[in-house]
C-alpha positions as CSV (number, residue, x, y, z in Angstrom):
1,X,-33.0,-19.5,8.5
2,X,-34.4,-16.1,7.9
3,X,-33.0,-14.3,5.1
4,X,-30.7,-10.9,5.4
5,X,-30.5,-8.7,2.9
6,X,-27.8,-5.8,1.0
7,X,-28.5,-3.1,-0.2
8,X,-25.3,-2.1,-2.3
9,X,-24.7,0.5,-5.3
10,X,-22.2,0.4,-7.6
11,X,-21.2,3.8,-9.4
12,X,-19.4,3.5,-12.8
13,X,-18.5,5.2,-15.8
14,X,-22.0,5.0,-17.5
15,X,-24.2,3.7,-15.1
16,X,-25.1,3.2,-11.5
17,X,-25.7,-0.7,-11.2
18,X,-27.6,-1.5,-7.5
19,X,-28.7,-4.7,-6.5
20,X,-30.8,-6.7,-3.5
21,X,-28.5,-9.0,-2.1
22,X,-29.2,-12.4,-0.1
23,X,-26.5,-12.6,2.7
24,X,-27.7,-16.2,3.6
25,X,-27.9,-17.7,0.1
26,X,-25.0,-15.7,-1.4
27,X,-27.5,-14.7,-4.3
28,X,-27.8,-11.8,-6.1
29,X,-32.0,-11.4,-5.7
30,X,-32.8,-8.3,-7.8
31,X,-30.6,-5.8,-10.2
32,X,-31.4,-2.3,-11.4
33,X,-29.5,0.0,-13.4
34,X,-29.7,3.5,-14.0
35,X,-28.1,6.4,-16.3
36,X,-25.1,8.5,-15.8
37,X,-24.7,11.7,-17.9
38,X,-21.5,12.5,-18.7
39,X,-20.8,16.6,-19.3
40,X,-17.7,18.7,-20.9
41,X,-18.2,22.3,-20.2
42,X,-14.9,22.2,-22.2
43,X,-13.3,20.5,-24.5
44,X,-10.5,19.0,-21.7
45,X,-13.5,18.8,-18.7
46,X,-15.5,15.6,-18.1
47,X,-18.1,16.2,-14.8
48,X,-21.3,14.3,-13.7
49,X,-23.6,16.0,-11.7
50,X,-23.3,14.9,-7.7
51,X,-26.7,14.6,-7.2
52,X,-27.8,12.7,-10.3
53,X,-25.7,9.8,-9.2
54,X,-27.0,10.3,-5.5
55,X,-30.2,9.7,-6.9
56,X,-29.3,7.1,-9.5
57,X,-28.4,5.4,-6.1
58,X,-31.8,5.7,-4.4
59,X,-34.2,5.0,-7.0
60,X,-32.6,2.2,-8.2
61,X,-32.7,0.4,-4.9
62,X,-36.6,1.4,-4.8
63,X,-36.8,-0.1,-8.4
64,X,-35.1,-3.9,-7.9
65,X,-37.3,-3.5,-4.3
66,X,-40.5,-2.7,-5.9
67,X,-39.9,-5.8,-8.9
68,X,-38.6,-8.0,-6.0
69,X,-42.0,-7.3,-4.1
70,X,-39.7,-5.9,-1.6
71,X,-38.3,-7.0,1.8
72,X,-37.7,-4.1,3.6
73,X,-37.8,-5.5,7.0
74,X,-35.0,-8.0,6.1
75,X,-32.5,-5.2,4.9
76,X,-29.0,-5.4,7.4
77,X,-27.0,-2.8,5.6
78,X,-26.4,-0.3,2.7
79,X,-23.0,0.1,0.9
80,X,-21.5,1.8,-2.3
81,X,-18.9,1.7,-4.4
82,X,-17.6,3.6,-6.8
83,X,-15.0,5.6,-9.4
84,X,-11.8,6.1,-7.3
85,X,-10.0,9.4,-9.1
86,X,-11.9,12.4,-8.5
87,X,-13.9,14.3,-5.8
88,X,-17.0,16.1,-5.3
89,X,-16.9,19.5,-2.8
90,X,-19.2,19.5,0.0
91,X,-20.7,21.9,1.7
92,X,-21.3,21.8,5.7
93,X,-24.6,20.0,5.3
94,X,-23.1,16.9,3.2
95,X,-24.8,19.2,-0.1
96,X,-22.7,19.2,-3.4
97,X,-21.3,22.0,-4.6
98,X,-19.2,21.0,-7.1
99,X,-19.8,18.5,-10.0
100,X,-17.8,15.1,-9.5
101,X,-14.8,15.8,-11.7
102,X,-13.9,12.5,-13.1
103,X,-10.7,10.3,-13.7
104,X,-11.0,11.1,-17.4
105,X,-11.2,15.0,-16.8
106,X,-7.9,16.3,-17.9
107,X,-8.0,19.7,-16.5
108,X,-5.7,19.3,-13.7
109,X,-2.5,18.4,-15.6
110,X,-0.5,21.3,-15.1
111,X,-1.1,20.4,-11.2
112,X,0.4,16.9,-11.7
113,X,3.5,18.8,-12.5
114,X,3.7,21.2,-9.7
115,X,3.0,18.7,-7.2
116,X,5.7,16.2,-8.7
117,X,8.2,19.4,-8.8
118,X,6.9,20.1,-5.2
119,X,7.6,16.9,-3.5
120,X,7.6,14.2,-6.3
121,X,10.0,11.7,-4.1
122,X,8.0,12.0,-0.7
123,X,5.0,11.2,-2.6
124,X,6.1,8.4,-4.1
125,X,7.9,6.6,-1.1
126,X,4.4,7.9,0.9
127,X,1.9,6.7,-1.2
128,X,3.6,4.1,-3.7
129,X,2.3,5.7,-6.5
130,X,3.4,8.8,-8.9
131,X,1.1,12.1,-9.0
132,X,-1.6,11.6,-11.5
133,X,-4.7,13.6,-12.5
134,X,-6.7,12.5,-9.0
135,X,-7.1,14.1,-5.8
136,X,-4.1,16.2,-5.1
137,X,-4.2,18.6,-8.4
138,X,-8.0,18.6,-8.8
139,X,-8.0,20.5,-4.9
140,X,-5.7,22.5,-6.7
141,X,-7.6,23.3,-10.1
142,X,-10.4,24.3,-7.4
143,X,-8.6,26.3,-5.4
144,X,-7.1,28.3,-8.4
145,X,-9.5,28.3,-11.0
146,X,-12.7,28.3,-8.7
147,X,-12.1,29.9,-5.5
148,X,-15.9,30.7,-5.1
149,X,-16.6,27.1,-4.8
150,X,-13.3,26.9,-3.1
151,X,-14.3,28.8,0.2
152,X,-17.8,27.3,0.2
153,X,-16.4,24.0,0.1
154,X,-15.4,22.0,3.9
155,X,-14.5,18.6,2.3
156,X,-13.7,16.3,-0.5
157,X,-15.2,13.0,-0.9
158,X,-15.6,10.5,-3.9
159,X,-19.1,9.3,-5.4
160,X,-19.3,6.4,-3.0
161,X,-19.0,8.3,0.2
162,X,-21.0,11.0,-0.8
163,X,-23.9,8.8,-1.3
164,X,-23.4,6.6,1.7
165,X,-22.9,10.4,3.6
166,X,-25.6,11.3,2.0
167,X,-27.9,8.5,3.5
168,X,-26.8,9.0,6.7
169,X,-27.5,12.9,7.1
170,X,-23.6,13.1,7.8
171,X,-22.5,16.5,8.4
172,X,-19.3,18.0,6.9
173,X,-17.4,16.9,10.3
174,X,-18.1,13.6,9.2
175,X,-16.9,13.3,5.9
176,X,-15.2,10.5,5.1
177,X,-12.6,8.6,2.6
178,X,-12.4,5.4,2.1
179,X,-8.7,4.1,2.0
180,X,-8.6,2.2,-1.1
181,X,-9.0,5.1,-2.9
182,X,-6.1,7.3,-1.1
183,X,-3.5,5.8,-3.0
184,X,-4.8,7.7,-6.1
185,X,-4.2,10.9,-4.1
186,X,-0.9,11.6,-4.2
187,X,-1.8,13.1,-0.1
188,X,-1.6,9.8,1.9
189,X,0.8,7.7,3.8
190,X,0.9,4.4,3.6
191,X,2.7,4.3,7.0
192,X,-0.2,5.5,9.2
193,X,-3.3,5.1,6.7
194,X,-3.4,8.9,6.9
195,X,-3.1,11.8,4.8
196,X,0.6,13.6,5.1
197,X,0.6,17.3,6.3
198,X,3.2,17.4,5.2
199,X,2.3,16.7,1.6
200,X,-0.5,19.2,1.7
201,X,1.2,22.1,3.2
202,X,4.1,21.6,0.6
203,X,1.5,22.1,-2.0
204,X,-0.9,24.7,-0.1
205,X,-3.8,22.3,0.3
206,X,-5.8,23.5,3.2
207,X,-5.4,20.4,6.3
208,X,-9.2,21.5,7.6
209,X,-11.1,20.3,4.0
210,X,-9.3,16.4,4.7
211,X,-12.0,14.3,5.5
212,X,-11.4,11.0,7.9
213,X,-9.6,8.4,6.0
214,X,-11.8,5.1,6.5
215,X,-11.4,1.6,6.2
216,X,-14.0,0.1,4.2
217,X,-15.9,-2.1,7.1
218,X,-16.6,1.0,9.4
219,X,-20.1,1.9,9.7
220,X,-20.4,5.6,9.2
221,X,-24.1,6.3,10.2
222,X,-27.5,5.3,9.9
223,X,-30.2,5.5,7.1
224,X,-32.1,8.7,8.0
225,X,-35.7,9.0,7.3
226,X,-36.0,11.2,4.7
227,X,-34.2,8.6,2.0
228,X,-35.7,5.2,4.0
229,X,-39.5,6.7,2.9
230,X,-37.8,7.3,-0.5
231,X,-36.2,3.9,-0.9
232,X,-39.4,1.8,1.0
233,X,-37.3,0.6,4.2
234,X,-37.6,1.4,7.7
235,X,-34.6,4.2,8.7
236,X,-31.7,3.0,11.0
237,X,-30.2,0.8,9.1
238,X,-26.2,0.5,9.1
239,X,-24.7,2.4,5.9
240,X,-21.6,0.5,6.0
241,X,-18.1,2.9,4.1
242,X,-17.6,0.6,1.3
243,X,-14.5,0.4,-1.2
244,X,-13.3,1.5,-4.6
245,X,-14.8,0.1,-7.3
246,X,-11.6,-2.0,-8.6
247,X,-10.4,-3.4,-5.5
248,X,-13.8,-4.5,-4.3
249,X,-13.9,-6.7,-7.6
250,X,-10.7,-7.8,-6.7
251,X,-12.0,-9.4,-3.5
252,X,-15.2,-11.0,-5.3
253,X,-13.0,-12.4,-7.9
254,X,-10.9,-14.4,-5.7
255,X,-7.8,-12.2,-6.0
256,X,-6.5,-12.6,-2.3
257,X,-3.2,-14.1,-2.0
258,X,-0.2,-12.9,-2.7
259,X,0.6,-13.5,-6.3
260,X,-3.2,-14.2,-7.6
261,X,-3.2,-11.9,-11.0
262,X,-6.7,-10.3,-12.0
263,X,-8.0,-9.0,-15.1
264,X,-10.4,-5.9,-14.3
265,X,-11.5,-5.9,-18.1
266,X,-13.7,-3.1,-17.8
267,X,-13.3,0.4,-20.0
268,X,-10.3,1.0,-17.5
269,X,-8.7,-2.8,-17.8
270,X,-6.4,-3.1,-14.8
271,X,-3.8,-6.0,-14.7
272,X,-3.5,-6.9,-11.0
273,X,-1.8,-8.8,-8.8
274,X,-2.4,-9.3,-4.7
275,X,1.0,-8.6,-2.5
276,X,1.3,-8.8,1.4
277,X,3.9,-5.7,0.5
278,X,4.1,-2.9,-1.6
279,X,7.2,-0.9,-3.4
280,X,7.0,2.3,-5.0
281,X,7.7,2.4,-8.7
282,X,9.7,5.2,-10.0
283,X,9.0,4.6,-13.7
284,X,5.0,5.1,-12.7
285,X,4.2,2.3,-14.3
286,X,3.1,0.1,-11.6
287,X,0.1,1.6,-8.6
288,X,-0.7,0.4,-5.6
289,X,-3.9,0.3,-3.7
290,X,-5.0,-1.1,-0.1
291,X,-6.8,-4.0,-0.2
292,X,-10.4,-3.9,1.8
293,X,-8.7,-7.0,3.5
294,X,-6.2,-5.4,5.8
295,X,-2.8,-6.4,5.5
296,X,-3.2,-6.7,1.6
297,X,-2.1,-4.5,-0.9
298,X,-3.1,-4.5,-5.1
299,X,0.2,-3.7,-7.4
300,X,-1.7,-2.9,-10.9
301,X,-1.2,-1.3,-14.1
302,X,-3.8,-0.2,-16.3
303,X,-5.0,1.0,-20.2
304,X,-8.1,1.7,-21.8
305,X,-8.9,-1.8,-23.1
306,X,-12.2,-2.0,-22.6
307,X,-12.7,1.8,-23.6
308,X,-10.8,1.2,-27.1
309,X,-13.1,-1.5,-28.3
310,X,-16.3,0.5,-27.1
311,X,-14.7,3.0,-29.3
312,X,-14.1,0.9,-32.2
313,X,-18.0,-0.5,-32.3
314,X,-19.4,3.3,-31.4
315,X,-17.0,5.3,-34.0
316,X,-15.7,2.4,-36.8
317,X,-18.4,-0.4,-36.8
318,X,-21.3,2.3,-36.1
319,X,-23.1,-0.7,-34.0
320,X,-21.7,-1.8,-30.6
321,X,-24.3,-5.1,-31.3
322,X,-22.0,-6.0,-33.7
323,X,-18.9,-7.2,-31.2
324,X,-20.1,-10.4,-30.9
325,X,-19.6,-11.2,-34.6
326,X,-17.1,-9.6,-35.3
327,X,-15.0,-11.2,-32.7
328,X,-16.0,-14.7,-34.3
329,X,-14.8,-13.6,-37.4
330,X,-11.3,-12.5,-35.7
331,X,-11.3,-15.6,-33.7
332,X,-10.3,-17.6,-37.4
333,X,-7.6,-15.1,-38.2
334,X,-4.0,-15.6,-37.7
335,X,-2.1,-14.6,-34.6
336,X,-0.7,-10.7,-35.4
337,X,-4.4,-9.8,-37.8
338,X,-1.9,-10.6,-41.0
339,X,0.3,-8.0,-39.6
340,X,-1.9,-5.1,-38.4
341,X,-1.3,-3.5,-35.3
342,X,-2.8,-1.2,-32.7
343,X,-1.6,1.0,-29.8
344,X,-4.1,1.6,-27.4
345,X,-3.6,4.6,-25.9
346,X,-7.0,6.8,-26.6
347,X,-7.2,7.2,-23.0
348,X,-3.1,8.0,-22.7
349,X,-0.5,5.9,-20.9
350,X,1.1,5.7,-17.5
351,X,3.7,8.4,-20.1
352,X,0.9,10.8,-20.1
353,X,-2.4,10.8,-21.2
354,X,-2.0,13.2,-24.7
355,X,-0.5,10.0,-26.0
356,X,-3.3,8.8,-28.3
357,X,-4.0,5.8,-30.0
358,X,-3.1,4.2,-33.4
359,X,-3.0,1.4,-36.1
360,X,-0.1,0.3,-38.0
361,X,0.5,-1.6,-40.9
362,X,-3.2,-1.5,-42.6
363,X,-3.4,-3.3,-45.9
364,X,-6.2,-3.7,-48.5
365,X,-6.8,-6.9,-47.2
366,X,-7.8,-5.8,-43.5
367,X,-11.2,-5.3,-42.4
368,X,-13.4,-4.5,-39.4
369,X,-12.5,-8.2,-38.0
370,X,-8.8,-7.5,-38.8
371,X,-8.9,-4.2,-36.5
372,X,-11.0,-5.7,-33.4
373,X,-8.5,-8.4,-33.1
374,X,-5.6,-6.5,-33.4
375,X,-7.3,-4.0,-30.2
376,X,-7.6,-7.1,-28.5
377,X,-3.7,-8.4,-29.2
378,X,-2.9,-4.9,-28.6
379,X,-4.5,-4.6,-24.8
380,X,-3.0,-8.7,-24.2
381,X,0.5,-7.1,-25.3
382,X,0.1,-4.8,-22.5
383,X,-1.1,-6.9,-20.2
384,X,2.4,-9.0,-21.1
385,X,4.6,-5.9,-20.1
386,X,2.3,-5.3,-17.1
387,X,3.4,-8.6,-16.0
388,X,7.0,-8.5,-16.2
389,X,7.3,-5.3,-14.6
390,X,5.2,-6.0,-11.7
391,X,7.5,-9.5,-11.4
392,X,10.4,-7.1,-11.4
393,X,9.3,-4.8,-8.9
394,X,7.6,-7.6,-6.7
395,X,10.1,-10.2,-7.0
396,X,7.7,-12.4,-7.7
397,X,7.7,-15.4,-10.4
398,X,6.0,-15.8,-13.7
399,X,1.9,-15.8,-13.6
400,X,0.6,-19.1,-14.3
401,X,-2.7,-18.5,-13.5
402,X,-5.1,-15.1,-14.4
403,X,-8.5,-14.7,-13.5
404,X,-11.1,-12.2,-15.2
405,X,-13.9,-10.4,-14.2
406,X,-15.8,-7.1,-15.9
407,X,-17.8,-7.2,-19.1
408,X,-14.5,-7.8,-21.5
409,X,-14.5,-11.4,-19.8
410,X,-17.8,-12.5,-21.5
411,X,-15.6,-12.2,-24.5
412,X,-14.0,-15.5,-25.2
413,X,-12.0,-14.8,-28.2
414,X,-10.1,-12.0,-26.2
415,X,-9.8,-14.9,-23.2
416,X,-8.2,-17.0,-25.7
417,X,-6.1,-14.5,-26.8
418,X,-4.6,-13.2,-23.3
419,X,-4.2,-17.1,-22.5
420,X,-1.5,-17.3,-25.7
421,X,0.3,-14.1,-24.9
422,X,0.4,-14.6,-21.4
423,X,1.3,-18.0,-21.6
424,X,-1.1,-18.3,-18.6
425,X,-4.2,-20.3,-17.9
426,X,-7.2,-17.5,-18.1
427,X,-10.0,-18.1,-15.9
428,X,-13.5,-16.2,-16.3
429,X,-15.9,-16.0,-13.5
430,X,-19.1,-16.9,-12.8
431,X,-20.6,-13.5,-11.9
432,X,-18.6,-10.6,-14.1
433,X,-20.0,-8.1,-12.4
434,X,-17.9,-8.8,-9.1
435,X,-17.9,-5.0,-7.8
436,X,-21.1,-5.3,-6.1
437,X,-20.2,-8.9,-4.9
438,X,-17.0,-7.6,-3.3
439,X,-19.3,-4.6,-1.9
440,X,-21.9,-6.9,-0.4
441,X,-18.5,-8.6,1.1
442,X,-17.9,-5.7,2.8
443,X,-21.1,-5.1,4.0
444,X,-21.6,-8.4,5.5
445,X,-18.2,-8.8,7.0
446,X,-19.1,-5.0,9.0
447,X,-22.4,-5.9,10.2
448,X,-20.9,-9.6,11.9
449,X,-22.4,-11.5,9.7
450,X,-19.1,-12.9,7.3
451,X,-16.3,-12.5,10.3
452,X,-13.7,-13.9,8.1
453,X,-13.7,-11.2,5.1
454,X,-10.9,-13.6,3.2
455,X,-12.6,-16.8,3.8
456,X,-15.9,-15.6,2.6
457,X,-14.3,-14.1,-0.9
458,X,-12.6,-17.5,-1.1
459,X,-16.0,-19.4,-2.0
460,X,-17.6,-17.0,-3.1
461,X,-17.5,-16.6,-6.9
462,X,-17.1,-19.7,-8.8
463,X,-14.9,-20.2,-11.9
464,X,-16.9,-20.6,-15.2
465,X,-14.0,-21.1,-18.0
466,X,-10.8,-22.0,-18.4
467,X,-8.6,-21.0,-21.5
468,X,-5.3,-23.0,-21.6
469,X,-2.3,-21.8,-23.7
470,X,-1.9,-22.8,-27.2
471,X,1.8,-24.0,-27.5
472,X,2.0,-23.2,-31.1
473,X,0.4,-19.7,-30.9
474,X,2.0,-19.0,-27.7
475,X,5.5,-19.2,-29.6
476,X,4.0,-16.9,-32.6
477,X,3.0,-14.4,-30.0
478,X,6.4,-14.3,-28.4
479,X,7.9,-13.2,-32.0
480,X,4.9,-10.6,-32.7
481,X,4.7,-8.8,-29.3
482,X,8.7,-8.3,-30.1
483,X,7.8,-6.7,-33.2
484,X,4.9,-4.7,-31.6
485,X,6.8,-3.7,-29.0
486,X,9.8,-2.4,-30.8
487,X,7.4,-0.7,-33.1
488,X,5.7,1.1,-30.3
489,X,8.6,2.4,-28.9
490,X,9.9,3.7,-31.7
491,X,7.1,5.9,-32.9
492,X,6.2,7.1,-28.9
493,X,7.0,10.4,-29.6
494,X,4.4,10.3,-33.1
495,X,1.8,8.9,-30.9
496,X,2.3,11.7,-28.5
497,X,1.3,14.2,-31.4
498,X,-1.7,12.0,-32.8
């Protein structure tokens, strides 16, 4: 059988990762990977520049084409998928006229707090999830702080659907959202897969600059010319809406029935588990997100894992080479790094995000592989809370089972470690990188080509490890987390000022 091809972009935090991919074979043919460039005009603003990642997008797909001696004849479809908690302003010809003002941009804060004071409750029971620094208070910041770009401005979209807008030659009419991102929003309800007027005239956010809220399988346009000749494919193809980044990795990792826990363990490492219903959750600990499988819902809670050891190798250890070594050395230490803890919140906490991070208890006798373990006790620790409270909201029994996907999976010592406090088996996957495998998921299912979206994820990703729970450490663990936990709570209010 002939081959078919996806085309499918993946837009993180540092980097735009696209790749060829063979529909028939399930195989990932060719892999490119270009730059992001992070900007703070101010100390408390993060941006990227819209068009930078639009054509990080396009001339990676030329690159893995060009090394791949290119197929563009074979190409079905183009999708992306990207960062979930920020927007970029378009004009009426689909041009940026804002930056894309990232998750990690804390600008908007104050507008948390007037939308929660606003309309907290509807929110909530809307949208399942508390009022965060996403898309509600960055429209806003805009409106308030920028009215010039305000007016010029007819609609919001994130980094994924302005590139796949982009490639289509969508006009502003056209704008879309994909809706497993809405849930960040604090604008959409759940009810109708819609955004609430009610919401947005509450808080004075203008009903004309909403885009169409789309589910991830719609095909939004076709490849125009202008960026086929760029890329080296003939124009028309399908550009297929896509998902977020997180719960498309969801779907390549196998999380797809209710109760199946996932480990995002990525900068932002999300504890996850797949519901056929969702609750609010007052205490804003717990989010929920649609699933690109309708139907499907992911409850998850979240922390900078991945970010705080990138931190620690960058700013402690000087030399991010170094983790694999280091984490054999902290693989031989006891359970609770001879009693030196971390708290890591240097991205904030569900609480807020000025709550910053911390170690406890440092001796003479600790070292650089006393802190990295402790960082990753300290993320597993979370990950144990995660897990009881979405039990408790869920009803749902203890996890026996979790499996991981992202970069922080290749690390088997932190595996290990996750298994004991968990008290789970850990699984890793085969291909870490499951974003653009959930993406290429997507694509396939909205061209025909996988009909069954669920049974396709099923087989799709293959299980390369399995980390058991150590009995012994498992009951040291249950004695330390106490202690960390305990600890944590009562210095909250110190690590607020930190």
């Amino acid at each position: 059988m002939k081959s078919t091809y996806i085309l499918a972009s993946d837009i993180g935090g540092s980097s735009v990762k696209s790749m060829l991919f063979d529909l028939e074979k399930r195989t990932i043919v060719a892999v490119a990977t270009k730059p992001l460039h992070l900007f703070h005009p101010t100390p408390e603003a993060t941006e990227y520049d819209a068009d930078e990642i639009f054509m990080a997008c396009v001339d990676g797909m030329k690159e893995f084409l060009d090394s791949a001696g290119g197929r563009p004849a074979d190409v079905a479809a183009i999708i992306s998928d990207g960062q979930q908690a920020g927007i970029i302003w378009i004009d009426e010809n689909y041009d940026a006229v804002s930056p894309y003002d990232t998750w990690m941009d804390n600008r908007f804060m104050p507008f948390v707090a007037q939308m929660n004071d606003a309309c907290g409750q509807r929110i909530l029971e809307k949208g399942g999830n508390n009022t965060i620094i996403t898309t509600g208070p960055k429209i806003l910041w805009w409106k308030k702080n920028r009215p010039d770009v305000y007016a010029r401005a007819r609609k919001f979209v994130l980094t994924a659907t302005y590139v796949g807008g982009k490639l289509a030659g969508l006009k502003a009419d056209d704008a879309y959202f994909e809706n497993t991102s809405t849930g960040y929003s604090g604008l959409i309800d759940y009810g109708i897969d819609d955004w609430d007027r009610e919401i947005c005239s509450i808080c004075g956010i203008d009903a004309d600059k909403l885009p169409l809220v789309s589910a991830p399988t719609r095909i939004v346009g076709s490849l125009v010319k202008r960026y086929a000749d760029a890329i080296g494919i003939p124009d028309g193809i399908p550009v297929v809406c896509g998902a977020g980044d997180f719960p498309a990795a969801c779907i390549a990792a196998g999380i797809l029935s209710p109760g199946q826990v996932g480990d995002t363990a990525g900068t932002a490492s999300m504890f996850t588990v797949c519901s056929d219903h969702w609750r609010p959750d007052p205490s804003g600990l717990v989010r929920t997100l649609k699933s690109p499988i309708p139907g499907y819902w992911y409850a998850f809670c979240f922390t900078t894992g991945g970010g705080s050891v990138k931190w620690f190798l960058e700013n402690v250890v000087g030399d991010t080479s170094q983790g694999n070594t280091l984490s054999e050395e902290a693989k031989v230490l006891p359970p609770g790094a001879e009693g030196l803890g971390f708290y890591p919140y240097i991205g904030g906490t569900y609480r807020g995000l000025h709550v910053g991070g911390a170690f406890s208890g440092i001796q003479w006798v600790h070292g650089k592989p006393h802190m990295l373990r402790a960082i990753l006790e300290a993320v597993a620790f979370e990950y144990k809370e995660y897990a009881t409270g979405l039990q408790n909201l869920l009803g749902m029994q203890p996890f026996t089972v979790v499996r991981g996907s992202g970069g922080g999976s290749t690390n088997f010592v932190w595996n290990q470690i996750k298994a004991n406090v968990l008290n789970a088996q850990y699984e890793n996957m085969q291909e870490e990188e499951c974003s653009l495998l959930g993406s290429a998921i997507i694509a396939g299912n909205a061209i025909g080509y996988y009909p069954d979206m669920m049974e396709t994820a099923a087989s799709f990703n293959s299980v390369a490890g399995r980390f058991e729970p150590e009995r012994e450490k498992v009951e040291q663990y249950k004695s330390i987390h106490a202690k960390w936990h305990d600890l944590k709570e009562r210095c909250y209010e110190i690590f607020q000022s930190l």
